[in-house]
C-alpha positions in Angstrom: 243.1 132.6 141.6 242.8 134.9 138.5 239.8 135.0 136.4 239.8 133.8 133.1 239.7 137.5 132.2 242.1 138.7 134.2 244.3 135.7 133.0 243.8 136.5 129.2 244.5 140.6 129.7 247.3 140.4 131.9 249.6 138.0 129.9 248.6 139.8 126.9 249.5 143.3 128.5 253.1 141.6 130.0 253.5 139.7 126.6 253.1 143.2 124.6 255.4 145.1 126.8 258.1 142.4 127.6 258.3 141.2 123.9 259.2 144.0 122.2 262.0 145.0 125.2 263.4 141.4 124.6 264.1 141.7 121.1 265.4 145.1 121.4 268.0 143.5 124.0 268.9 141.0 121.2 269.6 143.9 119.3 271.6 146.0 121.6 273.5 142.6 122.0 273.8 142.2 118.4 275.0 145.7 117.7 277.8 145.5 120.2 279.7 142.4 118.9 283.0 143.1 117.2 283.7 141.4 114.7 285.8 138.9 115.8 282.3 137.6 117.6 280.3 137.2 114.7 278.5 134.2 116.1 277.1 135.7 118.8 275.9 138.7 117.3 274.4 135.9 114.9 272.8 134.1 117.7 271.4 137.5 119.2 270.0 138.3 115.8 268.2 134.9 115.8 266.9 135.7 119.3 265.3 139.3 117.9 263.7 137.2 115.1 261.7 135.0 117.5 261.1 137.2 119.5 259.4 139.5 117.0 257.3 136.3 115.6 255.9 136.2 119.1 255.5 139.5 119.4 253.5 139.4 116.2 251.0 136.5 117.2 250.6 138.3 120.5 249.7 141.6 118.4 247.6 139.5 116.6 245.7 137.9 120.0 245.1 141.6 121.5 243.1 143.4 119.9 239.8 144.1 122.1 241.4 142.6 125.1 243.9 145.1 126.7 243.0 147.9 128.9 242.6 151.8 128.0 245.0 152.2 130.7 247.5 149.8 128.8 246.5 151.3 125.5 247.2 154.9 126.3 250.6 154.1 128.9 252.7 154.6 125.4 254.7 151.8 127.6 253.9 149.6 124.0 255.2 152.3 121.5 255.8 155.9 121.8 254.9 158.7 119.4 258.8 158.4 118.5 259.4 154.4 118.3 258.8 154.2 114.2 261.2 156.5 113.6 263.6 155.2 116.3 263.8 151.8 114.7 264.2 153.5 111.4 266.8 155.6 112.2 268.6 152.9 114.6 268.5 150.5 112.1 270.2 152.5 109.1 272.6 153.2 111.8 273.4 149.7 112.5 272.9 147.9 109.9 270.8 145.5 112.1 266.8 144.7 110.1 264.1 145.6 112.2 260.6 144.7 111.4 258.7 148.0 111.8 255.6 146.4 110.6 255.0 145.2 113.9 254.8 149.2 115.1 252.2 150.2 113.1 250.7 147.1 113.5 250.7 148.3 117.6 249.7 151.8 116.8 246.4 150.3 115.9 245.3 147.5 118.9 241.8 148.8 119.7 241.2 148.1 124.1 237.6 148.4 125.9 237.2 144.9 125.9 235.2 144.3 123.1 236.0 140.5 121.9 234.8 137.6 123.4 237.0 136.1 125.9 236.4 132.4 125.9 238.6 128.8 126.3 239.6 129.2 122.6 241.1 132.4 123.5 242.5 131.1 126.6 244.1 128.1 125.3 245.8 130.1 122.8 247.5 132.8 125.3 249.0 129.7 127.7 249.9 128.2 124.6 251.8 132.2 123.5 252.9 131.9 127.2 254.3 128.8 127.1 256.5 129.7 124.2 257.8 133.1 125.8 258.5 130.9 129.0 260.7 128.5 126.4 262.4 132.1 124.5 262.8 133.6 127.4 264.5 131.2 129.3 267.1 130.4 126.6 267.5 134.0 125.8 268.9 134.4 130.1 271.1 131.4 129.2 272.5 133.4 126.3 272.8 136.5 128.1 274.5 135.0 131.1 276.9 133.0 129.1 277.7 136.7 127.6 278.1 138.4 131.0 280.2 135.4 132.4 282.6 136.0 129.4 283.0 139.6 129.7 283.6 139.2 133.6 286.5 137.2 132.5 288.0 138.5 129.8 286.9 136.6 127.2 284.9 138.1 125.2 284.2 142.1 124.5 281.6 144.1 124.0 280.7 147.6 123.7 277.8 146.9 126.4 278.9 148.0 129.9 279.0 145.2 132.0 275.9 146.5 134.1 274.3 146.8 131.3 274.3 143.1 130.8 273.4 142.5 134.3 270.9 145.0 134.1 268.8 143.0 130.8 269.5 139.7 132.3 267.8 141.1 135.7 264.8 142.4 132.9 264.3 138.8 131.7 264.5 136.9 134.6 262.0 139.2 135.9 259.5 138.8 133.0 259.9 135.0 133.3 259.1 135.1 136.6 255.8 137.3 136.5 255.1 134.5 133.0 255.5 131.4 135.0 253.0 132.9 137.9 250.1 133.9 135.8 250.6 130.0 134.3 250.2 129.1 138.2 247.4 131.5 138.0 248.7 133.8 140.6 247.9 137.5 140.8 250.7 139.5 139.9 249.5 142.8 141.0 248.4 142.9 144.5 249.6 145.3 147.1 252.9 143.6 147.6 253.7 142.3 144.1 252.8 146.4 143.3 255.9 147.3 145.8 258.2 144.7 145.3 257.6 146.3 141.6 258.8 149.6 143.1 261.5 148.1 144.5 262.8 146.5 140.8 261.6 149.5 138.9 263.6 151.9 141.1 266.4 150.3 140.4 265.9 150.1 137.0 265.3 153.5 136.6 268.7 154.3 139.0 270.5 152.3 136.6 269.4 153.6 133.2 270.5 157.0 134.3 274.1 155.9 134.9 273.6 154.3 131.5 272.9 157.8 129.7 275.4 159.4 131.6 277.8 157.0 130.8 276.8 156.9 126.4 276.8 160.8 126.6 279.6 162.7 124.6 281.9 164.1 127.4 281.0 167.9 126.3 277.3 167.6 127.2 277.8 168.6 130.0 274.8 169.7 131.3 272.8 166.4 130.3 275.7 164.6 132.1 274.9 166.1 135.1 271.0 165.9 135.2 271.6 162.3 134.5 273.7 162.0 137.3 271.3 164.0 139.3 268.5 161.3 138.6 270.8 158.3 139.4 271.4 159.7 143.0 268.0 160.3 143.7 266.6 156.6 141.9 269.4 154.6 144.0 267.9 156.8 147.6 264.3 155.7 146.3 265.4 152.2 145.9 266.5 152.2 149.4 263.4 153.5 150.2 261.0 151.5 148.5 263.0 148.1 150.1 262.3 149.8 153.9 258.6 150.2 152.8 259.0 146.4 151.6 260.0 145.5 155.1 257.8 147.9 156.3 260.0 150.3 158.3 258.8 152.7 156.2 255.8 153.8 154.9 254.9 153.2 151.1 252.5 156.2 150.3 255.3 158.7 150.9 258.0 156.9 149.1 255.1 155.6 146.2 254.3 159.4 145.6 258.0 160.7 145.6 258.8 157.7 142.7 256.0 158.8 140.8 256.6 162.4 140.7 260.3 161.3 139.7 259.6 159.2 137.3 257.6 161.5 135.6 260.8 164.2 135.3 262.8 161.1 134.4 260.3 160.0 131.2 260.4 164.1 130.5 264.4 164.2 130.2 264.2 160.7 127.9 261.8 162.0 126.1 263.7 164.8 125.0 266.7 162.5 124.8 265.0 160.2 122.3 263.9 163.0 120.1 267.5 164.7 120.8 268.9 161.7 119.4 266.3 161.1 116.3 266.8 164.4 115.1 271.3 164.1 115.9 270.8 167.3 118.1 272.6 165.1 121.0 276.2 163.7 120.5 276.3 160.7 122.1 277.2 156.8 121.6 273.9 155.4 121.1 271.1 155.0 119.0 267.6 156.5 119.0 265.9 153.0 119.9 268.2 152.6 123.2 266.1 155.9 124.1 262.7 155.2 122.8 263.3 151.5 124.7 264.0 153.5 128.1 261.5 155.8 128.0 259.1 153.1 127.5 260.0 151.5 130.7 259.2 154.4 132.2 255.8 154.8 130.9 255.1 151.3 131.9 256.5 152.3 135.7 255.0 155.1 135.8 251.6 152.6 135.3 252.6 150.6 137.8 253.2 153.4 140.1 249.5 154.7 139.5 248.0 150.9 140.6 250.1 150.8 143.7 248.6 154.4 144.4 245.5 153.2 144.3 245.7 150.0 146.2 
């Protein structure tokens, strides 16, 4: 069972991360309506509004709590998420609430607030309301998917890339509804069943920029390609050390030293994009948003090595 410690900075590390890449899924969503589908780009706009309120209160709940490690991942915001959401949403059209970055930029960790049943009480409650959002939000998201697959509805969102949130949300409910059992949620095999996921992820949002480049970059084309083969091998990999018909050091070390490469190339790609020095079809925050889930990995990555 978790401590009452662990409990409190856990849900408020997953909450902080896992928030903010919820509502940005409401607003790829919302952005790629037509507008024939006005109604769902309304609903996904509704969805980034609550999930930005509870974002907020969980912003609000943090400070003192979370870990350096947390704090300093830049899995939360990056040196280039203000601007992204600035320039993303003057693109779009779509409101952001940037308030809630700066408000992020200055969470103070080391543990300095009293962690106590008020305190407690108050992150189930925040939990039990992303558990609610959450859920309704995979509902939303599946009914999309389900109406692409058949025709009925398009969207400038790949397919996969509707598969590929939905898998994101379903996997934050999951790791929510545990730490309400009061399970731990990063022990050795939670930690490489992670790998497993993450791999994936990371396989995927390389076919995702080489698939949103403009056809004459070439060169960025083919390093995303590059990553993609070597993130779908490392998947493979990481599901023989899950069975364990492999060993995990080896396979833990060579997804940490390619995720790093891989947040190095978004990087770039996010600032690329910020400053229009990449022609592509996407915005600046679809960058910033994958290059934090590659910090947060690359967190991950660091535990497991440890373990």
């Amino acid at each position: 069972m978790l401590s009452r410690e662990e409990y409190i900075r856990l849900s408020l590390e997953l909450n902080l991360f896992f928030l903010r890449i919820a509502k940005e899924h409401s607003i790829f969503l919302e952005s790629g309506f037509t507008g024939k589908d006005a109604n769902f780009a309304q609903e996904a706009d509704n969805f980034k509004v609550k999930f930005e309120e509870l974002l907020a209160d969980t912003i609000a709940l943090s400070n003192g709590v979370i870990s350096p490690e947390t704090a300093m991942s830049e899995e939360l915001i990056t040196p280039f998420t203000l601007r992204a959401e600035q320039v993303s949403s003057f693109l779009t059209g779509i409101p952001i609430n940037t308030n809630l970055t700066q408000a992020e930029a200055g969470i103070i960790s080391n543990f300095n607030i009293k962690v106590d049943s008020k305190l407690e009480r108050k992150v189930f409650s925040l939990n039990q309301r992303a558990i609610v959002l959450t859920s309704s939000l995979i509902q939303f998201k599946s009914t999309i998917l389900k109406n692409v697959l058949s025709c009925k509805l398009f969207t400038t969102n790949y397919p996969l890339l509707i598969e590929h949130i939905l898998r994101e949300a379903r996997f934050y409910l999951k790791m929510l509804t545990k730490l309400q059992n009061g399970r731990e949620i990063l022990n050795k095999r939670d930690l490489i069943e992670q790998e497993v996921f993450w791999n994936r992820i990371m396989a995927e949002h390389s076919k995702f920029i080489r698939g949103l480049l403009d056809p004459t970059e070439e060169e960025l084309i083919n390093t995303a390609n590059n990553f993609s083969n070597e993130f779908d091998k490392l998947t493979k990999d990481a599901i023989a050390a899950l069975n364990q018909t492999m060993g995990i050091s080896k396979v833990t070390n060579d997804s940490l030293q390619a995720t790093k490469r891989l947040r190095d190339f978004k990087a770039t790609g996010t600032e690329g994009l910020i400053k229009c020095n990449i022609k592509a079809i996407a915005y600046p925050l679809l960058a910033d948003h994958v290059l934090r889930e590659a910090n947060h990995y690359l967190r991950i990555l660091n535990q497991l090595g440890k373990k």
